[in-house]
TILOZA-822795 format. One line per field, with one value per residue (C-alpha): residue number from 1; x, y, z. Coordinates in steps of 0.05 Angstrom, whole numbers. Layout:
n (NUM; ...)
X (X; ...)
Y (Y; ...)
Z (Z; ...)
end
This chain:
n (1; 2; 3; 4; 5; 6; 7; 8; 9; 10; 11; 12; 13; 14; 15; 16; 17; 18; 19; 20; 21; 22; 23; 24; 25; 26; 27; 28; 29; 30; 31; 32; 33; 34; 35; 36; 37; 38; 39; 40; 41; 42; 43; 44; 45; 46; 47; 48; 49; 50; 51; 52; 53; 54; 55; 56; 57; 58; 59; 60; 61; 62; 63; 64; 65; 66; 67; 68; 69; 70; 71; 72; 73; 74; 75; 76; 77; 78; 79; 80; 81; 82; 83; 84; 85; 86; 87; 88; 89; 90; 91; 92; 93; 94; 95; 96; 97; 98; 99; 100; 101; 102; 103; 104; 105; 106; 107; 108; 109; 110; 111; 112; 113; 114; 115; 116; 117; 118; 119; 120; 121; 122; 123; 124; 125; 126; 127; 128; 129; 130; 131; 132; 133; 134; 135; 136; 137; 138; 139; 140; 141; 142; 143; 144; 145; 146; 147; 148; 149; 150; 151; 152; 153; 154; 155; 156; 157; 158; 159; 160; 161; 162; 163; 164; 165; 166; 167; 168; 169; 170; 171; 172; 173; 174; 175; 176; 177; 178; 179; 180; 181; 182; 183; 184; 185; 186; 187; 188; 189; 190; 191; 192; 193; 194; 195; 196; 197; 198; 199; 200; 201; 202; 203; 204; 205; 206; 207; 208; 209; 210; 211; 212; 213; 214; 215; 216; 217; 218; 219; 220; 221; 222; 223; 224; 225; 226; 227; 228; 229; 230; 231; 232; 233; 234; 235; 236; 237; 238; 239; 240; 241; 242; 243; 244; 245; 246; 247; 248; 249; 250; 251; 252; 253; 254; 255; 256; 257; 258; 259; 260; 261; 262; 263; 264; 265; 266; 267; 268; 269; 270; 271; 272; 273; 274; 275; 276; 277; 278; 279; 280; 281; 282; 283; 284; 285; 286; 287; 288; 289; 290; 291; 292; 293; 294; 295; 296; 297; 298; 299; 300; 301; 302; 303; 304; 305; 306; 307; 308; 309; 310; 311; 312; 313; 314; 315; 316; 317; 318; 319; 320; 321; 322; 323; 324; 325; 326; 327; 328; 329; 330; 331; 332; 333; 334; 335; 336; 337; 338; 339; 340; 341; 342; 343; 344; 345; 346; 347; 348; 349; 350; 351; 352; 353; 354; 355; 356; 357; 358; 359; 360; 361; 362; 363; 364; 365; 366; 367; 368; 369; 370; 371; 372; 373; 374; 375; 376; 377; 378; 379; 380; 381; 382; 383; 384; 385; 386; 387; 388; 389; 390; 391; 392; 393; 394; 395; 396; 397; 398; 399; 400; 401; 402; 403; 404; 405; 406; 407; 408; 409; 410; 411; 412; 413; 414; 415; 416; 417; 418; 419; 420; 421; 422; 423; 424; 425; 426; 427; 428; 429; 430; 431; 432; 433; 434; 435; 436; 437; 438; 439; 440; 441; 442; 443)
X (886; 904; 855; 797; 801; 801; 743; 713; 732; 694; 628; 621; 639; 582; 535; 535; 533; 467; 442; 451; 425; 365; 353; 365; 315; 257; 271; 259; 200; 173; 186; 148; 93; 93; 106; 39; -4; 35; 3; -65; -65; -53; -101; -153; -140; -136; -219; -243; -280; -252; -326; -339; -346; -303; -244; -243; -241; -183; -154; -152; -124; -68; -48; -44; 1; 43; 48; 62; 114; 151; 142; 188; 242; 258; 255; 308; 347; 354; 370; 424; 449; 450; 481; 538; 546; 550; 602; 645; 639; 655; 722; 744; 726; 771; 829; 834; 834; 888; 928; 906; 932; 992; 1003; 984; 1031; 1088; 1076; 1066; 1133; 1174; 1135; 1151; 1229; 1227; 1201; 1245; 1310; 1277; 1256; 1302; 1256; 1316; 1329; 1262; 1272; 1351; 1312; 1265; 1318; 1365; 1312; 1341; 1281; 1224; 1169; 1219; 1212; 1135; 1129; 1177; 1136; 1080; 1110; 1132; 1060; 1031; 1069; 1048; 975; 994; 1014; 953; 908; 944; 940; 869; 854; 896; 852; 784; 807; 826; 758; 714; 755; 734; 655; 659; 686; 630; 584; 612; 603; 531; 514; 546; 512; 438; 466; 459; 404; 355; 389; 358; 289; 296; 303; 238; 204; 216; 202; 130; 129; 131; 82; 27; 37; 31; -39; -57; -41; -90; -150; -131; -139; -204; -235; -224; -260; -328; -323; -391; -415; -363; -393; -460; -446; -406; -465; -512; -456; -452; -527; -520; -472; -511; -571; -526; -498; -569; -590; -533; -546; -608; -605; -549; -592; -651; -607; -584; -655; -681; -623; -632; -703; -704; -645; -693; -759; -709; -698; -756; -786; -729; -750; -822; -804; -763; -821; -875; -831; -810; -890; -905; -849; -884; -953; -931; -891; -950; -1000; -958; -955; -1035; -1038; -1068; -1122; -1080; -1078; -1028; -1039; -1008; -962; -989; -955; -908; -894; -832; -773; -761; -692; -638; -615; -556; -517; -496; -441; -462; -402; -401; -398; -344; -301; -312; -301; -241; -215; -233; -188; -139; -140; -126; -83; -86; -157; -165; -189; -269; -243; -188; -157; -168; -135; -166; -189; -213; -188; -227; -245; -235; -205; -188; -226; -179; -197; -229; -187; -212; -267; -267; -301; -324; -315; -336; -300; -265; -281; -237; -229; -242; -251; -317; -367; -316; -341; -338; -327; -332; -268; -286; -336; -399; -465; -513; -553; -585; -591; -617; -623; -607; -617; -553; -508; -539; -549; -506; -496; -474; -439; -439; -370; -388; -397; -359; -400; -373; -408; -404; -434; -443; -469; -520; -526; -514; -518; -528; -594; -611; -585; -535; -470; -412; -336; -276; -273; -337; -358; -428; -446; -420; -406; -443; -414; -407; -361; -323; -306; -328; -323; -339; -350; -327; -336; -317; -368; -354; -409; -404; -460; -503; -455; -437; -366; -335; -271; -218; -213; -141; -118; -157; -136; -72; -24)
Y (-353; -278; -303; -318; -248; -217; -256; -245; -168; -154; -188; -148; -88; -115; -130; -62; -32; -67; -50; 25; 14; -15; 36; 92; 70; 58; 123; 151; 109; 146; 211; 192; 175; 248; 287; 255; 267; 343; 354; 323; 366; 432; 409; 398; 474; 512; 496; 502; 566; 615; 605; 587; 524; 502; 545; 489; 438; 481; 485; 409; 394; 458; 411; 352; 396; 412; 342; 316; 367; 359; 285; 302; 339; 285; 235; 287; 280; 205; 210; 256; 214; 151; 194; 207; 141; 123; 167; 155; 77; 93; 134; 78; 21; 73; 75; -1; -11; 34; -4; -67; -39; -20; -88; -117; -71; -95; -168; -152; -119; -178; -221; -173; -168; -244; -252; -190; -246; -311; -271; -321; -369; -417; -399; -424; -495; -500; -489; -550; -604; -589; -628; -695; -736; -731; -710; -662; -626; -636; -596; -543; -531; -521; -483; -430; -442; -415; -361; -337; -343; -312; -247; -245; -250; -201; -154; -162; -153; -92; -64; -98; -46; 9; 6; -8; 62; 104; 71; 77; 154; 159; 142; 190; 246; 225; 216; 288; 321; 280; 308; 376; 371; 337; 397; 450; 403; 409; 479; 487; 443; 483; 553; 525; 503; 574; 596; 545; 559; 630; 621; 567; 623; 670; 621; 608; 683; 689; 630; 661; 714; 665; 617; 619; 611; 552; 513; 523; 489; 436; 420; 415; 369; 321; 323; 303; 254; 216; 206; 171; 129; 111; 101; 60; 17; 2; -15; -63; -99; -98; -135; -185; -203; -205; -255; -291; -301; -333; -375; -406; -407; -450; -497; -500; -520; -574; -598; -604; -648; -688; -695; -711; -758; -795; -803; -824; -883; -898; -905; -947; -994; -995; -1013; -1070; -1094; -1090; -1037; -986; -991; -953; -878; -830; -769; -718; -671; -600; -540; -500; -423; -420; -386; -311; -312; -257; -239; -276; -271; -335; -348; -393; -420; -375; -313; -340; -344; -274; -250; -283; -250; -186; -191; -223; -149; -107; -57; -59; -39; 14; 83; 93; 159; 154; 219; 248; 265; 245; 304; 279; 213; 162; 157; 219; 285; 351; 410; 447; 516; 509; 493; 427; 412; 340; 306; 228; 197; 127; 122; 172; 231; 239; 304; 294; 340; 365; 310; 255; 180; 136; 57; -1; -16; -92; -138; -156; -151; -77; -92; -20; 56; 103; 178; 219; 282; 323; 264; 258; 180; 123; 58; 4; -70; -133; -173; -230; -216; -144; -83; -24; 44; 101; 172; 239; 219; 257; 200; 122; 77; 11; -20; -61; -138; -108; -147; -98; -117; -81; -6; -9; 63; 57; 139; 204; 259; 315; 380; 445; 497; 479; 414; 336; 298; 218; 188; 125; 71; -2; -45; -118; -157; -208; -247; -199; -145; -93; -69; 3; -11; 35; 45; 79; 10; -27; 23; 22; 87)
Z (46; 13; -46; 7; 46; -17; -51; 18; 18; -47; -31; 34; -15; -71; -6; 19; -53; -68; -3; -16; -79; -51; -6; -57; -106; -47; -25; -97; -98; -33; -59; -125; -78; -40; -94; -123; -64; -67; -133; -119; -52; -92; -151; -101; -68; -136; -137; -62; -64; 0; 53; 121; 108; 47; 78; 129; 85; 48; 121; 138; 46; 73; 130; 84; 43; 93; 127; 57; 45; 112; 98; 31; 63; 103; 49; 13; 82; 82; 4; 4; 67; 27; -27; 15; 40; -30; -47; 5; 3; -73; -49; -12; -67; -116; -58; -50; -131; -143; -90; -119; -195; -160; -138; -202; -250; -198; -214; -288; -288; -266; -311; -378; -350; -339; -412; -452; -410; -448; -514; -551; -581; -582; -508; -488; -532; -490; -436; -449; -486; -422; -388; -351; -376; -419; -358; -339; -398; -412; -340; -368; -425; -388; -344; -396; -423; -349; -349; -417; -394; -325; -368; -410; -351; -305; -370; -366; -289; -296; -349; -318; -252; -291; -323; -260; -228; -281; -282; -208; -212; -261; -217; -155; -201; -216; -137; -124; -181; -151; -82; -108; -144; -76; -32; -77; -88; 0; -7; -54; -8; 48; 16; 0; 64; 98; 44; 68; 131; 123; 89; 145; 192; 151; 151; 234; 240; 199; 246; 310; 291; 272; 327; 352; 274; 275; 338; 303; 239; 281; 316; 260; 225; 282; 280; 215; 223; 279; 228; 179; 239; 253; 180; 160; 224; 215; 142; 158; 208; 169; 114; 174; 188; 126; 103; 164; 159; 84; 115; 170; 120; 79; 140; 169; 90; 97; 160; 146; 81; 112; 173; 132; 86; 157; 179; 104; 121; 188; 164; 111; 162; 210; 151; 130; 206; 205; 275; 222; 280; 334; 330; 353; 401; 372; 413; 432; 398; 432; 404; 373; 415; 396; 381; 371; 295; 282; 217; 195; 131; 78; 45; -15; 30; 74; 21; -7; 76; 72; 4; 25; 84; 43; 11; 75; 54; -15; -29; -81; -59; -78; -116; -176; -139; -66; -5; 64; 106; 160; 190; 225; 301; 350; 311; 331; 302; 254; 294; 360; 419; 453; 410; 372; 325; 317; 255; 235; 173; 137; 88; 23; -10; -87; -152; -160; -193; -187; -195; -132; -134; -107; -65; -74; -111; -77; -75; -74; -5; 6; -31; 19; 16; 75; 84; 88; 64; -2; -31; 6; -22; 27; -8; 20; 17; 59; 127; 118; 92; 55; 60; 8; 27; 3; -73; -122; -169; -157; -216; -177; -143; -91; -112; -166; -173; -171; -184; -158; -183; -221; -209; -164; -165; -173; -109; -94; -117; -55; -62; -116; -86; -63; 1; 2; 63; 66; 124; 128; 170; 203; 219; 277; 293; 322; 333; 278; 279; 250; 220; 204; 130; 135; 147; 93; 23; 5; 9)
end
């Protein structure tokens, strides 16, 4: 029973070990992740030029920063907490093998005192012949066989514990050294911190002082961004009808086939029968029904839909590097109190010139140029569409087969920097869904 809360005593201790471990190296992996975007962020700042209009942009990458930062500190909070857990659970593991060596030198003890008594060679054979019958003295053997073993092995537990203590002090040291070490990465963390927020305070200041120049150039950008609302709308249902139409041509060239194969069968029957004399009065024609664009899923398509939302989550970004500056749906202006913006995807901040690609294979279904959003390039995955804004060069066409992160165009460059906008579309039989790309790309 001792044996069984033991055994049972040390795999709730190697439980909760791997558990910390566990947790420990995703936190790592987190701060990896932040202290990745933290160096994009600042790349991306180093080259936005200080205007009107690029300072925003600088404004919304400086509350990125900050977010990201404060995002790290924590993460350096729950690390230095698991640290201490650690170390403490690794006090405790140290405590109860000491008493457990203590325990075990005790037992070894008797067993060398019990074996310096029977060192005679000759005592050990008395010992045996004194037997009363020959399986009497076969279980004495083995019973001074067992203890001989008994002594080995307790030797080696002993050492075995001795060992783990020091590996396990080993590793306390290492977890208080990597406590020390995360504090003072906190403290940087927060020191850069108080410096963004100090030049987020600067650019606030500067804005308040060009607010009515501010509400101008918001106006003309929601202008803007209505006409590529409109654009991309219309280009999407012109690609709905025009797919829909060669679909019913194709049916309706079916159906007359298979019509004028069916009367060839009839007139042959009613030859043979000899009533080739009878005619037939042949039904008025009625004007076909005007019906409503539908988009219908060949089988092909359907299964490319249903990859592509096999992927949600873990689509690739359209730029290699970027940070997203404005999100998608309703969003408050950096600057001006109550004023909000409407978004139907969501606008990246990338280095100047940078390559976009497709998030997903598919087909090239329209290149438009807008005014004031450069080229867009909209992809057809099945019945979901995939929108790419803001270029100065595409390198795809209308038809073009593109795979997953085949680069499609490159941004257009403005002070110093490039924005894509990027917007994920679901088409449902008539209707034409916005999706929210946040949720499609992966972190």
């Amino acid at each position: 029973m001792k044996n069984v809360i033991k055994l049972l005593f040390i795999s709730i201790i190697l439980s909760q070990s791997v558990a910390l471990a566990q947790t420990s190296d995703k936190l790592k992996k987190e701060q990896q992740r932040l202290e990745k975007k933290i160096k994009n962020t600042k790349s991306l700042l180093k080259k936005t030029k200080s205007n009107t209009e690029a300072s925003l942009n600088e404004l919304r990458l400086i509350d990125n920063q900050i977010k990201f930062r404060e995002e790290l500190v924590m993460n350096f909070d729950n690390q230095v907490r698991t640290a201490e857990v650690r170390i403490k659970q690794k006090d405790s593991e140290v405590q109860e093998l000491h008493k457990r060596i203590a325990k075990l030198k005790t037992q070894y003890r008797k067993l060398l005192l019990y074996a310096y008594k029977h060192r005679n060679k000759f005592g050990k054979m008395m010992f045996i012949f004194s037997s009363t019958d020959y399986h009497e003295a076969i279980k004495r053997k083995g019973y001074l066989e067992s203890i001989a073993e008994i002594q080995k092995k307790q030797f080696n537990i002993i050492r075995q514990h001795q060992n783990l203590i020091n590996e396990q002090i080993r590793e306390i040291r290492q977890d208080r050294n990597y406590k020390v070490q995360v504090l003072e990465e906190k403290k940087t963390e927060k020191a850069a911190i108080e410096k963004d927020k100090k030049k987020q305070e600067n650019i606030y200041n500067k804005f308040r002082q060009e607010e009515g120049k501010l509400l101008t150039q918001l106006k003309e950008d929601e202008r803007k961004k209505e006409v590529l609302k409109q654009q991309i709308s219309a280009a999407i249902q012109k690609e709905i009808a025009v797919a829909e139409e060669k679909r019913r041509k194709a049916e309706a060239a079916a159906a007359a086939a298979a019509a004028k194969k069916k009367a060839a069968a009839a007139a042959a029957a009613s030859s043979n029968s000899g009533t080739s004399g009878t005619t037939t009065t042949p039904k008025p024609e009625v004007a076909p029904e005007k019906k409503e664009v539908v988009y219908t899923e060949n089988k092909e398509s359907a299964a490319l839909s249903k990859s592509f939302e096999g992927n949600k989550g873990k689509l690739p970004w359209p730029v290699d590097k970027g940070s997203i500056t404005e999100g998608f749906g309703r969003n408050a202006h950096p600057t001006l109190d109550n004023v909000y913006t409407n978004n139907n995807g969501i606008d990246i901040t990338a280095p100047k010139g940078y390559q976009v690609r497709a998030v997903f294979e598919g087909e090239v279904t329209s290149v438009l140029n807008i005014p004031g959003a450069g080229k867009v390039v909209i992809v057809k995955h099945g019945n979901y569409r995939t929108v790419y804004s803001n270029l100065q060069d595409t390198y795809v066409k209308i038809g073009s087969k593109v795979s997953t992160k085949q680069s499609i165009g490159t941004l257009l460059v403005k002070d110093g920097s490039s924005v894509v906008h990027f917007e994920i579309h679901q088409v449902v039989g008539s209707a034409v869904q916005c999706l929210n790309p946040s949720l499609w790309v992966s972190r």
